[in-house]
CHARMM-style PDB file with segment names, atoms N, HN, CA, C and O in Angstrom:
ATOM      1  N   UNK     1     -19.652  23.243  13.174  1.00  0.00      PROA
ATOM      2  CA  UNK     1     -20.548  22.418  13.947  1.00  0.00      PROA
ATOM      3  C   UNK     1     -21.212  21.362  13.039  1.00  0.00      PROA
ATOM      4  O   UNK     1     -21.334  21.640  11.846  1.00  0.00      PROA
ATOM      5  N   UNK     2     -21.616  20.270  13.465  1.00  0.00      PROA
ATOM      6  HN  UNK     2     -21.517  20.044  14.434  1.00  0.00      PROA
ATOM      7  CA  UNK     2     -22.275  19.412  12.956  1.00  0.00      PROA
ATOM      8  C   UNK     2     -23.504  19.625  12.886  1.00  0.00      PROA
ATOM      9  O   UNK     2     -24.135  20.268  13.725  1.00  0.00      PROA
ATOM     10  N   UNK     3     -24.180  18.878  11.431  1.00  0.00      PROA
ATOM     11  HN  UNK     3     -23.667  18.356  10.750  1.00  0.00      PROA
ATOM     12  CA  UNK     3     -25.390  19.619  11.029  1.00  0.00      PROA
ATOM     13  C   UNK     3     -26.190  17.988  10.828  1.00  0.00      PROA
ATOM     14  O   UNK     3     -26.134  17.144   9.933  1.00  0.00      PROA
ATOM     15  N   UNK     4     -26.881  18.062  12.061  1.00  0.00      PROA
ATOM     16  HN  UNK     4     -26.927  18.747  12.788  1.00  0.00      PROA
ATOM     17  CA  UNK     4     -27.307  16.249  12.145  1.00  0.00      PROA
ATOM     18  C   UNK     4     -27.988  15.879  11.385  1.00  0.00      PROA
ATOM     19  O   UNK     4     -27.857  14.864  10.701  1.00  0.00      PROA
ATOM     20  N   UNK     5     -29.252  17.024  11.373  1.00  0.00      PROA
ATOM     21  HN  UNK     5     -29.358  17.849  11.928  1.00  0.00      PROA
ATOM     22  CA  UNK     5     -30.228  16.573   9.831  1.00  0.00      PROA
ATOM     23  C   UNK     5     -29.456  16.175   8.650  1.00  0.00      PROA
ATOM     24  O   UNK     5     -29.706  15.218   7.917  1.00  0.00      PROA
ATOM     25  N   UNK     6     -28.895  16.660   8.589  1.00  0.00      PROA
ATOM     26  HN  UNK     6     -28.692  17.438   9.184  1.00  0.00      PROA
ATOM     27  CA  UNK     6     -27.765  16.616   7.116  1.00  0.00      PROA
ATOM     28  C   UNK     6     -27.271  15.374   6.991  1.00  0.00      PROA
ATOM     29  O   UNK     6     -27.249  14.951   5.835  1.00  0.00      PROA
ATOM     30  N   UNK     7     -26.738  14.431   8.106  1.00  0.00      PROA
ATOM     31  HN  UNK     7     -26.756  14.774   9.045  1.00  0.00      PROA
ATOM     32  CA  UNK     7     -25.864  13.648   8.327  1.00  0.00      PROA
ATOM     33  C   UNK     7     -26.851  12.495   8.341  1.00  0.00      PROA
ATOM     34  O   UNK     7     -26.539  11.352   8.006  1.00  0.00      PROA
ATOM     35  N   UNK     8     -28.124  12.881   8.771  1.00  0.00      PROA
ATOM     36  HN  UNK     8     -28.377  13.810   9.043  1.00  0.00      PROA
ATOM     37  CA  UNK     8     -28.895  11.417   8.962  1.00  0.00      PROA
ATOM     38  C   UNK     8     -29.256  11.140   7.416  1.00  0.00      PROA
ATOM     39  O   UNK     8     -29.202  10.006   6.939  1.00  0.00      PROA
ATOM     40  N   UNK     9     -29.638  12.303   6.661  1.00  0.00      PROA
ATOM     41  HN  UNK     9     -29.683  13.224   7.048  1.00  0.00      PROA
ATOM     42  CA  UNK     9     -30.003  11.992   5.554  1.00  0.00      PROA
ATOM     43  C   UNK     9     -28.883  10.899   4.591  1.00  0.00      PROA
ATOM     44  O   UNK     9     -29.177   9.922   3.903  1.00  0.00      PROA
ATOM     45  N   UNK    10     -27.651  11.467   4.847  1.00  0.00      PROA
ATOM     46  HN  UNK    10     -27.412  12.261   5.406  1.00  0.00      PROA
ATOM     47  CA  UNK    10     -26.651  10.711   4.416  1.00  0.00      PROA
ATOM     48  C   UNK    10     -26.179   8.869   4.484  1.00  0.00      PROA
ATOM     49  O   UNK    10     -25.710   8.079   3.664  1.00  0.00      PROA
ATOM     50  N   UNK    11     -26.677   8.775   6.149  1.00  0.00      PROA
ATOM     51  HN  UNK    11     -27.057   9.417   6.814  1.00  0.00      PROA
ATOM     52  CA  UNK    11     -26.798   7.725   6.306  1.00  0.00      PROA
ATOM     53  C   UNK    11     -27.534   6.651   5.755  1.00  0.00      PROA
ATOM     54  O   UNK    11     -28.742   6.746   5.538  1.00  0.00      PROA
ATOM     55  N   UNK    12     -26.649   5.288   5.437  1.00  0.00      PROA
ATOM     56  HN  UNK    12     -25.668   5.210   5.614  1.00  0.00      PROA
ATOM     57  CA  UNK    12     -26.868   3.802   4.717  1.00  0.00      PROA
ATOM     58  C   UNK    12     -26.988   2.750   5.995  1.00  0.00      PROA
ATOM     59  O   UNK    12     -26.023   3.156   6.643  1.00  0.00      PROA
ATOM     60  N   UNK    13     -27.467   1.809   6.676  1.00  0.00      PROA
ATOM     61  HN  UNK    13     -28.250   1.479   6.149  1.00  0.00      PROA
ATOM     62  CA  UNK    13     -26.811   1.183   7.465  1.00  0.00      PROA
ATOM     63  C   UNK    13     -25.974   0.166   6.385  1.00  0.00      PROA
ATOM     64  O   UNK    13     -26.138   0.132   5.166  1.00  0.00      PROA
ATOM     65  N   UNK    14     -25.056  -0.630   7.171  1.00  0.00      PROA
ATOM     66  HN  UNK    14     -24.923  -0.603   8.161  1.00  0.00      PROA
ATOM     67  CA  UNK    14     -23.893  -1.710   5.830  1.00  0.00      PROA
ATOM     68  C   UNK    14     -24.984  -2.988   5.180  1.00  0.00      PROA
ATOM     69  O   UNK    14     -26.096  -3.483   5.363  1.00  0.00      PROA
ATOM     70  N   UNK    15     -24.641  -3.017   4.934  1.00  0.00      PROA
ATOM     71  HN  UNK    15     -23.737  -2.615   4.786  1.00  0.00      PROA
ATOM     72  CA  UNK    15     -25.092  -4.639   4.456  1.00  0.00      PROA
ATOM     73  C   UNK    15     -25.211  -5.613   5.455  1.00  0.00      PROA
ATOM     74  O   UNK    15     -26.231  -6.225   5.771  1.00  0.00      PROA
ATOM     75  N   UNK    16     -23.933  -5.720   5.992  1.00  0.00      PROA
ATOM     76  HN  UNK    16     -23.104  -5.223   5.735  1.00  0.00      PROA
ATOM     77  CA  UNK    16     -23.908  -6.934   7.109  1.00  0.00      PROA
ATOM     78  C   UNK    16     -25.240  -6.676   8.031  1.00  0.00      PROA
ATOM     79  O   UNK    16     -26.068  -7.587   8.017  1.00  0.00      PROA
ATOM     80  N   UNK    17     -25.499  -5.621   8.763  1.00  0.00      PROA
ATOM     81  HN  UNK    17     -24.826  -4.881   8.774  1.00  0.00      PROA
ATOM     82  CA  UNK    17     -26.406  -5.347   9.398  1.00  0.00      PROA
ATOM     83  C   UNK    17     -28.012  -5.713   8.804  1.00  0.00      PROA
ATOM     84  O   UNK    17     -28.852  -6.433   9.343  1.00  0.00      PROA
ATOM     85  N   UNK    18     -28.094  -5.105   7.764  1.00  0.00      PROA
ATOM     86  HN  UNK    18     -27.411  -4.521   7.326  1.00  0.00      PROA
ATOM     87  CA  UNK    18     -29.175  -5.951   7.238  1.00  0.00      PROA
ATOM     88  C   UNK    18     -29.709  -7.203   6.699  1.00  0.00      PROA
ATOM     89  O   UNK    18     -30.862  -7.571   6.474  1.00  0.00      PROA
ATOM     90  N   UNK    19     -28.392  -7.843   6.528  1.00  0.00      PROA
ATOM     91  HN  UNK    19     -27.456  -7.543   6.710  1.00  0.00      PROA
ATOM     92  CA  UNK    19     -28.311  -9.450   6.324  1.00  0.00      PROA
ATOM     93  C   UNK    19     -28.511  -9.856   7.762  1.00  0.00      PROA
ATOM     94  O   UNK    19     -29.178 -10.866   7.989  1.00  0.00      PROA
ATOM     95  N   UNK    20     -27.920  -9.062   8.895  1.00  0.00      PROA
ATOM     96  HN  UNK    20     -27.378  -8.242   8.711  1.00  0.00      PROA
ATOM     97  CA  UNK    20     -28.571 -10.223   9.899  1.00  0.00      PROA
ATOM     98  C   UNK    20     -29.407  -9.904  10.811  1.00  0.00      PROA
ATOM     99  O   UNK    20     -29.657 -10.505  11.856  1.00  0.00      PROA
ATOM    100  N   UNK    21     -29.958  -8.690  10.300  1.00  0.00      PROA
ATOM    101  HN  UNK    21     -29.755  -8.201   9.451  1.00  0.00      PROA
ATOM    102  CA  UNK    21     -31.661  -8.533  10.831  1.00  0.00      PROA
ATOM    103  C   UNK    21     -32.549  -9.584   9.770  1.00  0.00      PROA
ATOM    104  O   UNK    21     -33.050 -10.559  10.329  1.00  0.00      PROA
ATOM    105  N   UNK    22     -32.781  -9.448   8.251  1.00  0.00      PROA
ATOM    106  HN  UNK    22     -32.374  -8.656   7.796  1.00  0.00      PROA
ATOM    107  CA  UNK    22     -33.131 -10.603   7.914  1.00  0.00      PROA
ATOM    108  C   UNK    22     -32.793 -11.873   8.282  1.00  0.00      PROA
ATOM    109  O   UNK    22     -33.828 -12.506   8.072  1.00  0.00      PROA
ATOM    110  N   UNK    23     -31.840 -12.750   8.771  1.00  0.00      PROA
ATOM    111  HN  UNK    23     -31.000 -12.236   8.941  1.00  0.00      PROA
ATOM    112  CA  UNK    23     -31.925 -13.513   9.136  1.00  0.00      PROA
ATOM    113  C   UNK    23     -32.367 -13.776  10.595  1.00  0.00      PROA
ATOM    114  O   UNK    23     -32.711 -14.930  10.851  1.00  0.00      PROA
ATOM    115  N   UNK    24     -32.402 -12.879  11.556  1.00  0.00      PROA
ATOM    116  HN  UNK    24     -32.123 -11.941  11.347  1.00  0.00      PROA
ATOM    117  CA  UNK    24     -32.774 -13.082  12.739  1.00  0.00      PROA
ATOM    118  C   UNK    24     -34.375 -12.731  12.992  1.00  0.00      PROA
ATOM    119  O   UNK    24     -34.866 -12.856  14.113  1.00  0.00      PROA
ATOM    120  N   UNK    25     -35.070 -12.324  11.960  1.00  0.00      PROA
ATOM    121  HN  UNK    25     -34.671 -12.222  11.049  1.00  0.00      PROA
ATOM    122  CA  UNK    25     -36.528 -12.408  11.699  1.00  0.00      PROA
ATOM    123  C   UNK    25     -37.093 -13.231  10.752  1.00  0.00      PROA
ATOM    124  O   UNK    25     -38.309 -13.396  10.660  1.00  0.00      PROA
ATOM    125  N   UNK    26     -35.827 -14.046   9.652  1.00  0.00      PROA
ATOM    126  HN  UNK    26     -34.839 -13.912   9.726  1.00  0.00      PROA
ATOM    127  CA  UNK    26     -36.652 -15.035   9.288  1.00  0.00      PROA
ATOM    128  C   UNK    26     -36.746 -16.380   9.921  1.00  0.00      PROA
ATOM    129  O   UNK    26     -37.441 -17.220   9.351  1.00  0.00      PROA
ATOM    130  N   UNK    27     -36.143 -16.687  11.014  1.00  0.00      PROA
ATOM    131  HN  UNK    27     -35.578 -16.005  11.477  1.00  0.00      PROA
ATOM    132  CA  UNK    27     -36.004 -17.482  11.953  1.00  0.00      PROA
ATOM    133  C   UNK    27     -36.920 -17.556  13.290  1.00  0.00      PROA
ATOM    134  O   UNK    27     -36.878 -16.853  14.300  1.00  0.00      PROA
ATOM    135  N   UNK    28     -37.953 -18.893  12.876  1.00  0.00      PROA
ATOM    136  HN  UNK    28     -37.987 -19.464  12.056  1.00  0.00      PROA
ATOM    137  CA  UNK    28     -38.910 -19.455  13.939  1.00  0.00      PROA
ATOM    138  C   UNK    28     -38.354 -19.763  15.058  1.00  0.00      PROA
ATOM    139  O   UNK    28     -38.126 -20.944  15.323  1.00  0.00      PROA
ATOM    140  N   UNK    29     -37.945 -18.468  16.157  1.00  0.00      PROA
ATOM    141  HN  UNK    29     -38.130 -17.509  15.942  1.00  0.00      PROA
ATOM    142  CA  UNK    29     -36.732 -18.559  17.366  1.00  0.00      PROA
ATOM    143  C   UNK    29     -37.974 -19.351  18.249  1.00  0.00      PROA
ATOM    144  O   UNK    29     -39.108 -18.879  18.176  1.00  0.00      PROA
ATOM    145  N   UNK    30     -37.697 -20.693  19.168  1.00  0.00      PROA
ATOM    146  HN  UNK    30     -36.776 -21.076  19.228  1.00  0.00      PROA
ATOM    147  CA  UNK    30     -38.482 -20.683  19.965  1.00  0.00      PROA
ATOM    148  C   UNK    30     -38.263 -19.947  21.211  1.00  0.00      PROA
ATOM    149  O   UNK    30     -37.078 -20.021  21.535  1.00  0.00      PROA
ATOM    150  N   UNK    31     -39.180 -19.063  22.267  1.00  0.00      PROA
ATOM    151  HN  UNK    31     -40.143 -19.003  22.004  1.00  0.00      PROA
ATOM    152  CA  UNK    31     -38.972 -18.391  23.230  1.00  0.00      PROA
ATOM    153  C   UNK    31     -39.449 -18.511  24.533  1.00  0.00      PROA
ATOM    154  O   UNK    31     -40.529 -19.088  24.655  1.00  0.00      PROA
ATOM    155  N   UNK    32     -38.806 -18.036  25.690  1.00  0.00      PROA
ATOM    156  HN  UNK    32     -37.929 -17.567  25.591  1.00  0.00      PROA
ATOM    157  CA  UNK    32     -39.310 -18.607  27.440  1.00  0.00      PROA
ATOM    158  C   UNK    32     -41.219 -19.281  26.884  1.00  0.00      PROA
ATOM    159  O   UNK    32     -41.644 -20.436  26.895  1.00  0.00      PROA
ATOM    160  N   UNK    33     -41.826 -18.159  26.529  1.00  0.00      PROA
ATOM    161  HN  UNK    33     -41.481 -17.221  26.520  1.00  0.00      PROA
ATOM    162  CA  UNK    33     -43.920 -18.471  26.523  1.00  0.00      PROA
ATOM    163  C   UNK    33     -44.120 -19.716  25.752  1.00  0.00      PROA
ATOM    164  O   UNK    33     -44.952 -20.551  26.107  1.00  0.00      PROA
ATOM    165  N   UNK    34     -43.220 -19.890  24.481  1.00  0.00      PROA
ATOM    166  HN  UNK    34     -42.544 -19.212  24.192  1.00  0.00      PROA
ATOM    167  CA  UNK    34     -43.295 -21.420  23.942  1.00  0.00      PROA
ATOM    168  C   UNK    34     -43.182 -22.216  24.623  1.00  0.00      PROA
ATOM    169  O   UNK    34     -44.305 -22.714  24.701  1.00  0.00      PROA
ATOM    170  N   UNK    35     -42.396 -22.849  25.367  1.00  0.00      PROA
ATOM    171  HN  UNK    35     -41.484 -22.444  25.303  1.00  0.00      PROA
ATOM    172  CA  UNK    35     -41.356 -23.373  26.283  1.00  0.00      PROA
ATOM    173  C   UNK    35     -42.469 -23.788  27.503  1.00  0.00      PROA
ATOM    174  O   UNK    35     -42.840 -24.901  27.877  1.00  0.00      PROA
ATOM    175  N   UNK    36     -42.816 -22.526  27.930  1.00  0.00      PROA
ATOM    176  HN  UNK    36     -42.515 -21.622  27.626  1.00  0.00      PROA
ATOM    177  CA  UNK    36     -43.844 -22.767  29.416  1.00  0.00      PROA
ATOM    178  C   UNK    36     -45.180 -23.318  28.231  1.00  0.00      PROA
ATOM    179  O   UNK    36     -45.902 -24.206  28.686  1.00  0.00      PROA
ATOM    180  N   UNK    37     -45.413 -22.966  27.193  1.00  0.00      PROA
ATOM    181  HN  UNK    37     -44.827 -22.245  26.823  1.00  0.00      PROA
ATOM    182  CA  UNK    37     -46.917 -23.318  26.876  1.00  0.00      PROA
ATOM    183  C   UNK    37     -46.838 -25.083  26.204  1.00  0.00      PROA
ATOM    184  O   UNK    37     -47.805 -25.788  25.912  1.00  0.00      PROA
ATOM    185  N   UNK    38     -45.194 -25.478  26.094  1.00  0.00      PROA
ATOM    186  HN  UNK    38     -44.409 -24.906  26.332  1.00  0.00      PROA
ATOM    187  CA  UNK    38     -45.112 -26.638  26.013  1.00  0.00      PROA
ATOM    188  C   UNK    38     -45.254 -28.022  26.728  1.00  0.00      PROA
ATOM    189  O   UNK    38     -45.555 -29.201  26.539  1.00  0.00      PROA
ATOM    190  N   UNK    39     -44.828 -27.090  27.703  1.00  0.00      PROA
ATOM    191  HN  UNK    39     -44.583 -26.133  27.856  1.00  0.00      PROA
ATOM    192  CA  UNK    39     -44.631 -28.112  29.391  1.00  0.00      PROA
ATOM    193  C   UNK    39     -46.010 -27.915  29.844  1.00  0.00      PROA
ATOM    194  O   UNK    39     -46.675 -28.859  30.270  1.00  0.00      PROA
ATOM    195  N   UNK    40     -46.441 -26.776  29.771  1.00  0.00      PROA
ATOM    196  HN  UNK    40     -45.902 -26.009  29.424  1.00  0.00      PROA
ATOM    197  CA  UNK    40     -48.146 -26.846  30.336  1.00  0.00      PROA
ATOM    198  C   UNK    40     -49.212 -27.909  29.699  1.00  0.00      PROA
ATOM    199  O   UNK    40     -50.099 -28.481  30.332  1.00  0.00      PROA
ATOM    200  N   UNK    41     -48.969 -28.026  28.512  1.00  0.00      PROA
ATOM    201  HN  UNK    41     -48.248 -27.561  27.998  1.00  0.00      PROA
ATOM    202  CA  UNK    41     -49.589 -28.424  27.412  1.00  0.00      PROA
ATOM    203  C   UNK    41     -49.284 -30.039  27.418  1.00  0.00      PROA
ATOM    204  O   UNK    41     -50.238 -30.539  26.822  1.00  0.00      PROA
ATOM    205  N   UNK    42     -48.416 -31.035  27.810  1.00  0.00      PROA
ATOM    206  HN  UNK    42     -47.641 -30.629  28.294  1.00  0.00      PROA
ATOM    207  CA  UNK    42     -47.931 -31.789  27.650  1.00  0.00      PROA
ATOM    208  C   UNK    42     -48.058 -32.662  29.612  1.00  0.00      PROA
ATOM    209  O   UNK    42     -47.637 -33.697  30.130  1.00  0.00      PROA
ATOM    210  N   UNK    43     -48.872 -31.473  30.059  1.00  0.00      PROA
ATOM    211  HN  UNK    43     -49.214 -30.633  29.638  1.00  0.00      PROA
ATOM    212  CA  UNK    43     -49.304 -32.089  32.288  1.00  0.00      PROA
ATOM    213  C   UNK    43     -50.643 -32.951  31.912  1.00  0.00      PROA
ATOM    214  OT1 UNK    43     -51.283 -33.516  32.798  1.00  0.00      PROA
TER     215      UNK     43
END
């Protein structure tokens, strides 16, 4: 049987994965509330 504690401890996520969580949080995404607080902002 599989011994999950065991297995999580083992676990790395890859590289790639963490290269593109850093990049998708170092990125000023603009989003829908920007967007509406632009057009509001600009009546």
């Amino acid at each position: 049987m599989i011994d999950f504690d065991e297995e999580i401890k083992k676990f790395e996520p890859s590289k790639e994965v963490n290269e593109a969580e850093e990049a998708v949080y170092n990125r000023d995404l603009t989003d829908l509330t920007d967007v509406m607080i632009d057009i509001m902002s600009n009546r």
